[in-house]
Structure formats: structure tokens, C-alpha cells
N, C-alpha and C positions, 0 to 999 in steps of 0.2 A: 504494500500500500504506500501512497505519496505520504510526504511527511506533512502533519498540520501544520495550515500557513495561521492560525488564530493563535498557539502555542506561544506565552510571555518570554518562555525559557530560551536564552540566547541561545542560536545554534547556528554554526559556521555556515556560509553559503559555499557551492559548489563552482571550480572554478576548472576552467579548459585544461589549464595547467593537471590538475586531480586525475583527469580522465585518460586511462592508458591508450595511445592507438597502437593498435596491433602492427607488428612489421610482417605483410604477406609473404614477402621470402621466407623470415624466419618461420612464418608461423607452416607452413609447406614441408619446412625441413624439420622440422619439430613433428608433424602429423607423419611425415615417413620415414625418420628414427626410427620412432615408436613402433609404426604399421609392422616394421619390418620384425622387429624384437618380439612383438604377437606373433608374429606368423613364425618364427620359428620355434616360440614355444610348443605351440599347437600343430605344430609338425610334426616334432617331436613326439607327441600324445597321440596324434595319429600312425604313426608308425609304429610305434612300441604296442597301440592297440588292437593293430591287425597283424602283427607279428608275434602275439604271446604262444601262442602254439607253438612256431619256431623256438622262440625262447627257450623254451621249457627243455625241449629237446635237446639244444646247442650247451645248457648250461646244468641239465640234468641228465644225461643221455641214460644213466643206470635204473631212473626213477620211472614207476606206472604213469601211464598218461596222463591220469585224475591227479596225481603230485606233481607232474610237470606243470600242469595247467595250473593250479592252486601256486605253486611258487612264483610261474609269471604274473597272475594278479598281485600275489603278495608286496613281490617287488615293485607293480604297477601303484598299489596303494601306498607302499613305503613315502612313496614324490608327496601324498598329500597330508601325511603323518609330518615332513619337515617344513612343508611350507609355512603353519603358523607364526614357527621359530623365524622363519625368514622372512616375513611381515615384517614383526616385531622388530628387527633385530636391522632389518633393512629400512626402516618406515624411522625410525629410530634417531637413523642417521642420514637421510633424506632431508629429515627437517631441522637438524645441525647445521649438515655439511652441502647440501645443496641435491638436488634433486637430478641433474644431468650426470654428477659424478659416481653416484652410488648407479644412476641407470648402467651406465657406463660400464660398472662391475659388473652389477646381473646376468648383462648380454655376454660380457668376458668366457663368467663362470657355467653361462648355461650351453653357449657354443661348446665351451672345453669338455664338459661333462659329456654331453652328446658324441661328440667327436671321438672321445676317451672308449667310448662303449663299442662304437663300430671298432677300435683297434684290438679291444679286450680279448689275450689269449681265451680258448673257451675249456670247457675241461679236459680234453682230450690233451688238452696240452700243457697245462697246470693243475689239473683236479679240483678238489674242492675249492682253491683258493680263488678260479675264478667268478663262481657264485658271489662268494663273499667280495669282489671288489665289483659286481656287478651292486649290489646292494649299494655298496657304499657310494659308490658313480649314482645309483639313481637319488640316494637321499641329499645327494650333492647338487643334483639337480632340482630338488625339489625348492631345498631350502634357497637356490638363486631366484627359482621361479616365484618364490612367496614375496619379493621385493617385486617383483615385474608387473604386473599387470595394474599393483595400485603406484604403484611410481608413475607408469607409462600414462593411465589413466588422469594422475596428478597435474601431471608434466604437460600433456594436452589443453586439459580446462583451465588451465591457469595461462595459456598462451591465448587460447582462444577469444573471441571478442563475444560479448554476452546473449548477443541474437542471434549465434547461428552455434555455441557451444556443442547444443544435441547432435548437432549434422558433424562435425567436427571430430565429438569425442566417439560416434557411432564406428567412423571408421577404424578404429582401434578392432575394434569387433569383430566388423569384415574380416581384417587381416587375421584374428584369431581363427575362424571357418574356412575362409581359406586358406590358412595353412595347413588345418585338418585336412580338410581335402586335399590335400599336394601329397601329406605325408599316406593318405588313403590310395591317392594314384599313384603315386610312385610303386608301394608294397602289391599292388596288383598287375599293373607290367611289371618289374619282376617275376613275379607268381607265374604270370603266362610265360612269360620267354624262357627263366633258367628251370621251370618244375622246382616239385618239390626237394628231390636230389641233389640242389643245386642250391637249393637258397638252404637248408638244411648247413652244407658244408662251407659255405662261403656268402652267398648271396645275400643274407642277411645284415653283410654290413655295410651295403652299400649305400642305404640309405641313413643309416647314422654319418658316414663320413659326406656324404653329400651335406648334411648339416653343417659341417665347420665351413663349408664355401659359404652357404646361407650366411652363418654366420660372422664371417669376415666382410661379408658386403654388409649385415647389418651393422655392426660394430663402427665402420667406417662412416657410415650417416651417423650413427647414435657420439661421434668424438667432435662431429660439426655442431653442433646443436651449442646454440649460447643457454645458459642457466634462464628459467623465465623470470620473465619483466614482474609477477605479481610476487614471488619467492624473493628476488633480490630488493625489492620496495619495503619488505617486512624484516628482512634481513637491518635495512638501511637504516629503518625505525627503531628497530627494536635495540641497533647500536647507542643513534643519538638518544634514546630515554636511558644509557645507562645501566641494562639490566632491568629495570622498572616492570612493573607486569601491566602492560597493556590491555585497553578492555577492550578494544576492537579485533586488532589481530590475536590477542590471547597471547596468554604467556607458555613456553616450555615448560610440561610437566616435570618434574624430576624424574619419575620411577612410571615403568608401564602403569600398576596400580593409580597412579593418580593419575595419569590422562584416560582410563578408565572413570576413575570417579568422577573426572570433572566432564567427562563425554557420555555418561553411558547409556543415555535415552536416543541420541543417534548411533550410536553403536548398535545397542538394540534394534532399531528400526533399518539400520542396514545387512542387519544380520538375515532378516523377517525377508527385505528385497533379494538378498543373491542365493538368498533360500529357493524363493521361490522362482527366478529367473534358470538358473545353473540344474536348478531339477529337471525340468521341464528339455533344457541344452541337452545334458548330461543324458537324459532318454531317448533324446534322438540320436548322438553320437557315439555313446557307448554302451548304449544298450540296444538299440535294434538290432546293430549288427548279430550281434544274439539270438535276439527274439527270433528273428526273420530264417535262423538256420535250426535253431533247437526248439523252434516251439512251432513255425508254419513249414519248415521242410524244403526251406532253400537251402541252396547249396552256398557254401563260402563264398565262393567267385559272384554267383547271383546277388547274393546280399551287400558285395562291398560296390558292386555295379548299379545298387536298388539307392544305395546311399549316397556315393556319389554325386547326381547331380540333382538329391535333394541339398543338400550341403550350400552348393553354389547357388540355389535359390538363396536357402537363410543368407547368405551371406551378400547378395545383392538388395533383398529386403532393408536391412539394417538400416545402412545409409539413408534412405527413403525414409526408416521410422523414425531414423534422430531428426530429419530433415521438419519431420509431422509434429513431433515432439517442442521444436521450437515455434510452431505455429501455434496450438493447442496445449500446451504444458506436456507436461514430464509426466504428472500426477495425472491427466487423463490418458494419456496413451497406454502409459501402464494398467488403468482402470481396465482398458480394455486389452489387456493381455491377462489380467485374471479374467474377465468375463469369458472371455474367449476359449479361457482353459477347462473352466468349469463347464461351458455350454456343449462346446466340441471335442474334447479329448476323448471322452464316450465313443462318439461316432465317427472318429480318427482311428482308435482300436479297433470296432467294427471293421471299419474299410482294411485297414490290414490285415486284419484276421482272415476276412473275405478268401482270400488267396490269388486270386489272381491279381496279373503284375498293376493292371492299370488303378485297380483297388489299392494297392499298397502303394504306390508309388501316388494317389492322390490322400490318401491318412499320413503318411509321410511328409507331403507336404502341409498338412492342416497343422501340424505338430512345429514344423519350422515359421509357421505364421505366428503361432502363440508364443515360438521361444523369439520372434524376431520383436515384438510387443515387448513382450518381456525384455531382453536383451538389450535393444538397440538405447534402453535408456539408461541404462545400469553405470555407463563410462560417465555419464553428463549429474547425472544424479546423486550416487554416493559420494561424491568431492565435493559437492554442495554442504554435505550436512555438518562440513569440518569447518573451523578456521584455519588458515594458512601454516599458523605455526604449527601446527599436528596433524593437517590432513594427510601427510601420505603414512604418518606413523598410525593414525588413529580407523584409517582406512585399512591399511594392510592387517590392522590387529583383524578388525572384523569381515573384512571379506576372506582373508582364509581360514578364522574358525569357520566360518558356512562352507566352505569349498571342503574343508577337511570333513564336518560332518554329515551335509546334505548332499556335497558333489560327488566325490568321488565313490561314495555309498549308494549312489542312485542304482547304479545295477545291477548292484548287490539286494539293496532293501527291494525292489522290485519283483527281481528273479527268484525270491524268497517268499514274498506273497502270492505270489504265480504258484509256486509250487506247494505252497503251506492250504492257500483255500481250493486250489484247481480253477479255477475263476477267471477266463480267461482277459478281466477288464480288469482284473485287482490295481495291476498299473496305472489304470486312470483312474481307479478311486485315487490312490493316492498321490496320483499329480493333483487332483481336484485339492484335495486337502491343504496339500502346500499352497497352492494359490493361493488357496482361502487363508491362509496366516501371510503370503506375500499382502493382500488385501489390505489386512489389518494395517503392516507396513508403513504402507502407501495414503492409509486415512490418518496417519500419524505425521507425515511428512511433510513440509515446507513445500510449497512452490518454487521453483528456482528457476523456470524457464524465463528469459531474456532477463535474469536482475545478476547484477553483480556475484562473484564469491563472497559468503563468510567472510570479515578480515580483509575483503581487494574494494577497489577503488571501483568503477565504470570503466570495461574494455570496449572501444567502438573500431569498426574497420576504418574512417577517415576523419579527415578533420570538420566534416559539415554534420557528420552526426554528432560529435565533441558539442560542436556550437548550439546544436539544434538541444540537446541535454541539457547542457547547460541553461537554456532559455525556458525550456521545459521543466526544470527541478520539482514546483512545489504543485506540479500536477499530474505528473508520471506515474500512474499505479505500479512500473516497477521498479521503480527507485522511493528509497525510504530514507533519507538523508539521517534521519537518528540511528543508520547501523552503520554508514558508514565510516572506516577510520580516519577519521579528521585530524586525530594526533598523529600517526603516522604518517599522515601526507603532509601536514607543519613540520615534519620531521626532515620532509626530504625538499618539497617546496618552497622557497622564499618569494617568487615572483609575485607583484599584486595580481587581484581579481577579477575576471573577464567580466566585462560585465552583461548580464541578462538582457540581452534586447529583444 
């Protein structure tokens, strides 16, 4: 809401000088840093997910099939058992030391770890030991990956200018689905051209080492990238007060605990959004592939062919929903990605159960509409609900407790209700269900479409929307000039006051 203009209570006016204008180079090189550091994680996940069969075999070769399979998910879950630690731990020091440099590491440690695996002797040529550094390579990837996606997320919205954030931060998303799908395609040419014979003894590692290229063209955008304009403003601030604790941008917690206590209603309430978004992902991605071979009776090769280029829908979607999302908020687009789930998930499961392909492949896509509703606003919205000084620490805390318990469990807790009622829809009761606590989330949450960050100033793309805000201040429903930080822009601005024509 606009600030009252009848209010006796002195309050700074807003001046051209206050308002960040976005630099579009930078802000380009900034969105594809980032893009690229998503898409290799999720290449990553994509690969590792249609290659656990191999796995199992390459690094268990003595062991029953049912232990081979049970030790690749194990290892596949170990990644989101350390991600929390690396929120924490990366989020931490994000909002110390600066947000491009810790990204900077992430991408480092999650190229190396990938890379490391494709080289990994397998047992046949070291025995049990190299299970054991397969583990510790994947938990090493987890815990880079727990700093990624709310860094990258951070690093975005905070470059971004405030009327097009959604469309902006969506694409991070993109590049996370599409790199599922790369690391999807890839393991499947392979599959066809070397056989099973073939990727068994060797073949398997071709698409890990293909990652370290990935990864050395991301790393190489992600070393260009200047630190952002809204991060070093708070930085600037938080110098000139001295240490002082700030009410605007917030002050540095001391201890995780206390940026929990002083956060924990947005925490909660982001817990409740990547709950309900990442479920819903997580069903399409790593669990059809499942469903589609051991519960309807395709064949492996069918099912990663049925997914595929639903994939590259979701992930063309997005863009479009972040794009929706800054038209009509954050808070209604999502509205209609719970409704969406609850009304159609039912008749999604039907249509794939169906069996035939044109049936699954149209429930397939109903599923990637609801994760793209869901999804596409997740980058643009959970960074909202921080101040500056602790969003990427305060974010990373709570988007990968949810990844740890609602994500990576998704095909698990599913495949479980499948089989515990026989029930061939149990899965979409409880996607319904998680929406329905996403819901709640969402009726808790702030509006943030086109207003400022927490703790930042006004981002606009040029200088005629600068002037035109500024003209507009005390009647703008999204600007509220009593949250803005006025002492941190005294902090850094000395120039007199534009004045309102």
C-alpha cells in the first residue's frame, strides 16, 4: 500500500538519487551465470536418476539387484541429507562475504564433485573403497548444491528491477528443467548407441565428465558477474552506521538460532511454498519415471522418451508464468497452482493410468502445468520474504529443510502409499494434500509483485520510470515509503532531492 500522505510523522521523501537503475548488461550476465549453475545442477540429478541401475551394478557388482538399486537411491538421497548443512553454512556466508563469491564456490565444488565421479575407479578396480568415495563425492555435492539455488535465486532478484523480477527470476527454473532434461537425453543416446554392455563397463561416465565442460563454461560467466547493486548498498550502510543494527535492512544474526528466531514466520511460510511446489516437480521428475515402468508397464527406454518432452514443456511454461506473475501477483498465480492441483491431479493420474501413450503423455502434461504455477514463482517469491542482510542465509536455511524432507522423499513417500493402500491415485491424494498446506503458505504471505525487496530501495529499468516514481510516491499502491530504508540510503547518498513534478 502507498504511504499516508495525512501522517504528522516526519518521513523522508523519495528521491531519483534512492532508486537503483538496473545495468541490462549486467543484469543478462547475472541471469546467465546463474541459468547456467541451475542447469548443471539438475543435470547432474538427471543423470544420476536414470543411471541408478547402472550404479548399482558398476559400484556393487557382488550385490542382489534389490541392494544394488536400494544403495543407488541411498546415495541419490545422501545429496539431500547434506544440502541443509550447505544452506546454512553457504547462506551464512553469502551475507558476510558477498553473494557472487560464495556463488563462485558452489559452481567450483559442484562441477568438481560431478567430474570426480565420472573419473571414480569402480570396484572392480579398488573394491569396496570405491562405494565409499562415491558417497562421499555425492555428499560433497550435495552440500555445494545446498548454497546454489538460494544464492542463485538471491543473486537474481536482487539485480532485477521490480516489474519484471517474476519473469527474471523464472528463468533460473527453466534452466533447472532443462538441464534435467539434457542430463535425461544424454543417458538415453547413450542407452541406445553403447547397450547395456557398454554403458555397464564404461559408458556410464560419460556423462559425468561431460559435466566438468558444463561446468567450466558455467564457472566462467558465474567469475564475470559484478557483486549486486542491492547487496553492496546494504553492505555500504551497514559500514557507515558503525555496526549499529539497522531497522530497515536488519541486522546480522549472530548464530543460525537467532536468524531463526528473528525470521521464523517467513521461514515457516517458505517452508509450507517449496513444500508444496518441489512435490508436485519432484512427481513429475523423479517419480514417473517409475511409475510409468513398474506400475503401467513401460518399458525404461519408453518412459524416459514419455518424459522427455514433457520436461521441455515445464520448462518453457515457467518463463511465461513468472512473466503472469508480475502482471497479477505472485500470490494469485500461485493461488492457482494449488487450485489447479487439487482440481486436476485426480484426472492427471487417471489419464496416465489410462495406458495409452497419448493419455499419459496429456496427464503428464496437466502435472507440469500445476508444477509450472507452482514453480515459476518460487525464484521471485521466497527472496521477498527476507531482508537483505539474511536472505540468502535465511532462505537457504528453509528451502532445503523442505527439499530435504518433502523433495527428495517425494518418491519415496508416494511409491509407498501406492503400495501400502493399492490405490492406484494415493499419489494424488497426497499431492492434493501438500497443496493444500502450500495454500495455507500462500494466504500467509506478503504480496511482493512489482514492490521493492525487504531492506532495497526501488529497482527500475531506466531513468523515466526513476522520475515517473518518484513523482508518483505518495500514490503508488506498490511502494510504501515507511518500509523503505531511508537510513541506509543517507548512508550512501549525499546528493539533494529530485524534486516531484
Amino acid at each position: 500500500m502507498g504511504s499516508d500522505p495525512n501522517s504528522t510523522q516526519p518521513r523522508r521523501r523519495l528521491r531519483q538519487s534512492d532508486v537503483t537503475i538496473v545495468d541490462k548488461s549486467m543484469m543478462r550476465r547475472a541471469v546467465g551465470g546463474m541459468v547456467v549453475g541451475n542447469t548443471m545442477e539438475w543435470y547432474d540429478v538427471g543423470v544420476y536418476g536414470y543411471l541408478a541401475v547402472t550404479m548399482g551394478k558398476v559400484f556393487l557388482p557382488t550385490a542382489e539387484p534389490a541392494v544394488q538399486i536400494l544403495f543407488s537411491l541411498g546415495v541419490f538421497a545422501a545429496t539431500y541429507i547434506a544440502r541443509p548443512l550447505g544452506g546454512i553454512v553457504f547462506g551464512r556466508l553469502g551475507d558476510r562475504l558477498g553473494r557472487q563469491k560464495v556463488l563462485a564456490t558452489t559452481l567450483i565444488m559442484m562441477a568438481t564433485s560431478t567430474f570426480l565421479i565420472g573419473a571414480l575407479p569402480a570396484y572392480a578396480t579398488i573394491g569396496v573403497l570405491a562405494p565409499v568415495v562415491l558417497v562421499v563425492l555425492k555428499l560433497l555435492q550435495g552440500f555445494s548444491t545446498g548454497g546454489e539455488y538460494a544464492g542463485a535465486t538471491t543473486f537474481v532478484t536482487e539485480y532485477a528491477p521490480d516489474r519484471r523480477r517474476g519473469f527474471f527470476a523464472s528463468i533460473l527454473d527453466f534452466g533447472s528443467y532443462m538441464g534435467f532434461a539434457l542430463g535425461a537425453s544424454v543417458v538415453t543416446v547413450l542407452q541406445l548407441t553403447l547397450g547395456d554392455a557398454t554403458m555397464t563397463a564404461w559408458g556410464w561416465r560419460v556423462p559425468f565428465l561431460l559435466a566438468g565442460v558444463i561446468g567450466v563454461v558455467a564457472i566462467y560467466f558465474r567469475l564475470r558477474i559484478e557483486e549486486s547493486p542491492v547487496f553492496q548498498a546494504t553492505q555500504a550502510a551497514q559500514e557507515a552506521a558503525s555496526g549499529a543494527r539497522a531497522d530497515a535492512t536488519g541486522a546480522r544474526p549472530t548464530s543460525v538460532w537467532a536468524m531463526v528466531h528473528d525470521h521464523w514466520r517467513p521461514i515457516v511460510i517458505a517452508i509450507m511454498l517449496v513444500a508444496a511446489s518441489n512435490t508436485v516437480g519432484y512427481a513429475l521428475t523423479s517419480y514417473m519415471p517409475t511409475y510409468l515402468t513398474d506400475s503401467l508397464g513401460y518399458s525404461a527406454l519408453d518412459g524416459t522418451l514419455l518424459t522427455i518432452p514433457v520436461l521441455v514443456l515445464l520448462a518453457v511454461m515457467l518463463p511465461l508464468a513468472g512473466r503472469l506473475s508480475d502482471r497479477i501477483g505472485r500470490r494469485t498465480v500461485m493461488w492457482l497452482g494449488a487450485g489447479t492441483t487439487v482440481v486436476l491431479v485426480v484426472p492427471a493420474f487417471l489419464l496416465i493410468g489410462h495406458g495409452a501413450q497419448w493419455s499419459t503423455l496429456l496427464g503428464l502434461a496437466l502435472l507440469a502445468l500445476m508444477t509450472a504455477l507452482w514453480v515459476s514463482n518460487q525464484a521471485a517469491s521466497l527472496p521477498a520474504l527476507f531482508p537483505t542482510s539474511t536472505r540468502y542465509g535465511a532462505m537457504g536455511f528453509a528451502y532445503n529443510i523442505a527439499i530435504a524432507v518433502f523433495g527428495g522423499t517425494t518418491p519415496l513417500i508416494v511409491q509407498a502409499l501406492l503400495t501400502w493402500t493399492g490405490d492406484e491415485l494415493a499419489p494424488a491424494y497426497f499431492l492434493m494434500a501438500i497443496s493444500a498446506l502450500g495454500a495455507v503458505g500462500v494466504f500467509c504471505m506478503k504480496e511482493s509483485s512489482q514492490r521493492p525487496l525487504p531492506g532495497s530501495m526501488p529497482a527500475v529499468e531506466t531513468e523515466d520510470e526513476a522520475r515517473e516514481l518518484v513523482r508518483t510516491q505518495d500514490t503508488n499502491p506498490n511502494l510504501d515509503l515507511g518500509d523503505l530504508p531511508f537510513g541506509a540510503a543517507d548512508a550512501v547518498h549525499e546528493e539533494p532531492a529530485v524534486s516531484a513534478r
